[in-house]
C-alpha positions in Angstrom: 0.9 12.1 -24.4 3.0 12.6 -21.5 0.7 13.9 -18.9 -1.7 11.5 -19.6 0.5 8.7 -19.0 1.8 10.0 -15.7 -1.7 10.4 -14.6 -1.9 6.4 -15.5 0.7 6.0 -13.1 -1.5 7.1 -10.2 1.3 9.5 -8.7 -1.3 9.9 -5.8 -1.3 6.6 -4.5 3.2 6.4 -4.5 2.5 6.9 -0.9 1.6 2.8 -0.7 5.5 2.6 -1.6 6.8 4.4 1.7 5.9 1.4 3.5 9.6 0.6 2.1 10.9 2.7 4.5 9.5 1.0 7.5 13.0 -1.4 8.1 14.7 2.1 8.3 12.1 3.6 10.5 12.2 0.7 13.7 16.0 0.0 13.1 17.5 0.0 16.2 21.1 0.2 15.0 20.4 4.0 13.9 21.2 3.0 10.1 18.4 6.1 9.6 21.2 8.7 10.4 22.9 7.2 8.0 22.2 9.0 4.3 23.4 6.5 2.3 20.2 4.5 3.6 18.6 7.0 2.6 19.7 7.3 -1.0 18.9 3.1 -1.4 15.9 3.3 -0.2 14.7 6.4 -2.6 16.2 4.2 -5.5 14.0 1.3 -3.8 10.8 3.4 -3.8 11.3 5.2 -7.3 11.4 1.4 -8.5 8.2 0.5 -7.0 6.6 3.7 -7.8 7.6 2.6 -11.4 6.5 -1.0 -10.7 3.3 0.1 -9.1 2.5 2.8 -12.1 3.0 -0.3 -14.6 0.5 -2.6 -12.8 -1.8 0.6 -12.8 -1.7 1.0 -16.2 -1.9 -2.8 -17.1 -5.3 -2.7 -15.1 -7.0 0.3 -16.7 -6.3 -1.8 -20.1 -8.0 -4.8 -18.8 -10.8 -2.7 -17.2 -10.8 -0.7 -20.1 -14.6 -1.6 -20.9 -15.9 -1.6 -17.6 -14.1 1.5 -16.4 -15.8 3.5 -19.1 -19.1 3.1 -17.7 -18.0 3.7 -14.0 -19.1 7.0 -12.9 -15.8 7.7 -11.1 -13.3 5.6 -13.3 -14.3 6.8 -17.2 -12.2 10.0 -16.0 -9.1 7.9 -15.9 -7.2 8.7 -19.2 -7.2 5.0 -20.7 -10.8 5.1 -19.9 -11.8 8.8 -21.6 -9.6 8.0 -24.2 -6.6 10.7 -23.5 -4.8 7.7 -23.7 -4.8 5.1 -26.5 -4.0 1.1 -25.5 -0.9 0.9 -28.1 0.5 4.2 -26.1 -0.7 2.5 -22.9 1.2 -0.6 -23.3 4.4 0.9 -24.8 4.4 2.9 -21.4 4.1 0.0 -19.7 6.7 -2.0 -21.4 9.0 0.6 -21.3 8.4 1.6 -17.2 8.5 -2.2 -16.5 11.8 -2.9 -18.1 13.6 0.1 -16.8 12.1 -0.8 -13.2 13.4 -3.9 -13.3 16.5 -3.4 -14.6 16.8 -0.8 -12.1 15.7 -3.2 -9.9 18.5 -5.8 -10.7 21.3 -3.4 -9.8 20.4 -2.8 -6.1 20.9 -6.1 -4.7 19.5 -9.6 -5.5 16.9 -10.0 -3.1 15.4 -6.8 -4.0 15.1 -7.4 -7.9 13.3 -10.9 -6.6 10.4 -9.2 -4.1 10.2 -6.6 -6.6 9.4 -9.2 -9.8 7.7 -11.1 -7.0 5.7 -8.2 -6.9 4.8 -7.5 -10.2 4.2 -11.1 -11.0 1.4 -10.9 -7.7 -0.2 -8.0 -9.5 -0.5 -9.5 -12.8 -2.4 -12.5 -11.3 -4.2 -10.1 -9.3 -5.6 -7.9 -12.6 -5.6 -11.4 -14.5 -7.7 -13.6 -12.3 -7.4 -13.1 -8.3 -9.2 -9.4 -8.3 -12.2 -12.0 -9.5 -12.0 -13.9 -6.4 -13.5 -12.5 -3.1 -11.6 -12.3 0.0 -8.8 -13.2 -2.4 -8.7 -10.0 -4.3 -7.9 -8.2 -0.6 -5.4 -10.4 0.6 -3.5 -10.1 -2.3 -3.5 -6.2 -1.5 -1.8 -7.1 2.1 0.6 -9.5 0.4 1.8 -6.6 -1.6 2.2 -4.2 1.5 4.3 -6.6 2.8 6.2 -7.2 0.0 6.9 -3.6 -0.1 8.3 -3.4 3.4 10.4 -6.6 2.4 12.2 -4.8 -0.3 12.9 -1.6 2.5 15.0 -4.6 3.5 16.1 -5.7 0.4 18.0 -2.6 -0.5 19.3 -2.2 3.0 20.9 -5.6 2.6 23.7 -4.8 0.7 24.7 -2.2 3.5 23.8 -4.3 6.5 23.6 -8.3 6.0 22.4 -8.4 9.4 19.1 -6.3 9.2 16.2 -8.6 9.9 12.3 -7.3 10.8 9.6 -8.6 13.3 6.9 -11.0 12.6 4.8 -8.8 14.3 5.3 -5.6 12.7 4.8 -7.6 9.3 1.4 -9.2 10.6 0.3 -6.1 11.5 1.4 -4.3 8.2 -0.9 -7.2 6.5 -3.7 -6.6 8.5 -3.3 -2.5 7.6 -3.8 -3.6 4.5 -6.5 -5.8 3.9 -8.1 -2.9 6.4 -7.8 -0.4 3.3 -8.8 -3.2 1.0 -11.8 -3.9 3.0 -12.7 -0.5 3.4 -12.4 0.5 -0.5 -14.3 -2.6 -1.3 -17.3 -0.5 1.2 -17.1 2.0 -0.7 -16.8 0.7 -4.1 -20.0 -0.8 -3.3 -21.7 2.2 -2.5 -20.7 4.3 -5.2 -22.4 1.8 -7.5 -25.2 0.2 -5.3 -28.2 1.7 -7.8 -26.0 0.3 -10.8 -25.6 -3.5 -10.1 -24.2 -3.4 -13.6 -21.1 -1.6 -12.2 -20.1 -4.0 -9.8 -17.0 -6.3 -10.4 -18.1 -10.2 -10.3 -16.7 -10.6 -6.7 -18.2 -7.6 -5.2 -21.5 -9.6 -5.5 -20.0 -11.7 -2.5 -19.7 -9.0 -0.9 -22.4 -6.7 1.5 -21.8 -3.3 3.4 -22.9 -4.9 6.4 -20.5 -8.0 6.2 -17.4 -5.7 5.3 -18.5 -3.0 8.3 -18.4 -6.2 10.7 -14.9 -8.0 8.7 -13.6 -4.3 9.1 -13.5 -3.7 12.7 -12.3 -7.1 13.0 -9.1 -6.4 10.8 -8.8 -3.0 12.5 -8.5 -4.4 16.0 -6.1 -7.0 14.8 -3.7 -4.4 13.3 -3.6 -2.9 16.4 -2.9 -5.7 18.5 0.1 -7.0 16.3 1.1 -3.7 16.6 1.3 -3.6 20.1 2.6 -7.3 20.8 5.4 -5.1 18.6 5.9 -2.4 20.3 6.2 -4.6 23.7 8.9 -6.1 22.3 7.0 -10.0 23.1 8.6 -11.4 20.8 11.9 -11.3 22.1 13.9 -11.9 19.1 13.5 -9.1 17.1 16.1 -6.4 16.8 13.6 -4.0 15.4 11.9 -3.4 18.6 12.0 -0.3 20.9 9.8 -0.7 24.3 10.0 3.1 24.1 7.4 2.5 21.3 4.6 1.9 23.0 3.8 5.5 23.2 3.0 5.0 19.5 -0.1 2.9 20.2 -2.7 5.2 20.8 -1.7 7.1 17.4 -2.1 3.9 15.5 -5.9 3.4 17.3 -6.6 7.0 16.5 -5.9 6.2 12.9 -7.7 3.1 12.9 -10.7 4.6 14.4 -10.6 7.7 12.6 -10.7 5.5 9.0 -14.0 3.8 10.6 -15.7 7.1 11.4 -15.1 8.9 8.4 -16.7 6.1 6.0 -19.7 5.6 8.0 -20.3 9.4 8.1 -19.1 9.7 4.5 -22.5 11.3 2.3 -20.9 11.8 -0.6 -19.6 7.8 -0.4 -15.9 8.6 -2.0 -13.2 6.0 -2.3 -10.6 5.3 0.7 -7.9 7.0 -0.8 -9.7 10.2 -1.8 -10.5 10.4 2.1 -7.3 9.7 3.4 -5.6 12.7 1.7 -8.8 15.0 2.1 -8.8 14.2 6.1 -6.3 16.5 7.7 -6.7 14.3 11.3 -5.4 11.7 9.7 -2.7 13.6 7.4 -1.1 14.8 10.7 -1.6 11.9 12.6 0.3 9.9 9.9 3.3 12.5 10.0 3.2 12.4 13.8 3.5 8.9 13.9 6.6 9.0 11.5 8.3 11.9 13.4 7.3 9.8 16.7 9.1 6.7 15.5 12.6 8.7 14.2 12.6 10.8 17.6 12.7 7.3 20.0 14.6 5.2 17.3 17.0 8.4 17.1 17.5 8.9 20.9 16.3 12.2 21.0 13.7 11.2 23.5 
């Protein structure tokens, strides 16, 4: 019963919860030589990967009948019936609690974005994934919750530590970006089975979301860049040195756009993002970009 439960949790998508680490990342105190930084912030993101493995879960149960008709989904293990609901929901009980309790004993404003961020995704599998336009803002409220709680568990180490408006704009935008973009290809997957498609997606068309898309991507670009350029004036996260990080963050956006619109086989975002090695590498470039100016060693 175990393995089918941890493949309940998604471990594949986890990575969502680095974006926890992003106060550590643009710190310009160099609180990320510190190690016990560090060591919060894996606590942080083994509670979200927790918290995010419970919502998971709690959504394959609701979707439990339309998942098993779903020519990608009916593999999930709730779905193929690996996994029974009572098991399912014990897991989740069980994950929840210890996540939260976890949670609790890192610092106050972390337990509250972290319940903040269950109670989202509740609504979200409840009612607001029924809602279009809706359903994808709530996926960048929840990246930015993330990032929130990278400052939440630094906050009992640094009182001080604050983040750019900016940088969390742009982090939203990122998001909806990937929301918009697995929406596409959501869509796709099931365009000869209108049966398939979610309520909401009926709002939705391939051409409006390739239009909304580019939109989104430029706008995550340009909040990156007001950023980097430190406009802002106030923020103590900024590093003009940055700006050498822009035309990694384009690549990425433009690389995303490119491989959906020349994707045959029409697979979900996330199963091209870790299949795409240009984008693998420009992702760990970016992070080792951001350590080596924040860091001083360039």
């Amino acid at each position: 019963m175990i393995s089918p439960i941890f493949r309940s949790l998604r471990p594949k998508l986890w990575v969502k919860n680095l974006f926890l680490f992003v106060p550590l990342l643009f710190s310009e105190k160099k609180l990320i030589c510190s190690w016990e930084n560090w060591l919060y912030l894996l606590a942080g993101f083994a509670i979200f990967c927790g918290l995010s493995g419970a919502v998971y879960i709690l959504n394959d149960i609701i979707d439990l009948a339309s998942d098993r008709i779903h020519p990608v989904k009916c593999n999930r293990p709730i779905a193929s019936g690996l996994l029974s609901v009572k098991e399912a929901k014990a897991a989740l009980l069980l994950i929840l609690f210890i996540s939260l309790i976890a949670a609790w004993n890192i610092s106050a404003m972390f337990f509250s974005l972290a319940l903040g961020y269950f109670i989202l995704n509740l609504a979200y599998c409840l009612k607001l994934k029924k809602i279009a336009i809706i359903d994808v803002l709530c996926f960048g409220i929840g990246y930015v919750l993330r990032t929130l709680a990278g400052i939440g568990a630094l906050k009992i180490i640094n009182i001080e530590l604050q983040i750019s408006n900016s940088l969390i704009i742009s982090i939203f935008f990122f998001a909806v970006f990937l929301a918009l973009i697995k929406r596409r290809q959501d869509i796709l997957i099931t365009e000869n089975k209108a049966v398939l498609r979610r309520k909401e997606y009926t709002f939705y068309s391939v051409d409006y979301l390739d239009q909304i898309t580019s939109i989104i991507g430029g706008l995550t670009i340009f909040f990156y860049a007001i950023f980097v350029l430190n406009i802002e004036k106030t923020s103590s996260f900024a590093n003009t040195n940055l700006i050498y990080t822009i035309p990694i963050i384009i690549y990425i956006i433009l690389r995303y756009l490119l491989i959906i619109h020349n994707d045959e086989e029409n697979e979900l975002s996330s199963d091209l993002t870790f299949k795409d090695k240009p984008l693998i590498a420009c992702g760990i470039l970016w992070v080792i970009s951001i350590i080596a100016i924040n860091s001083a060693i360039i």
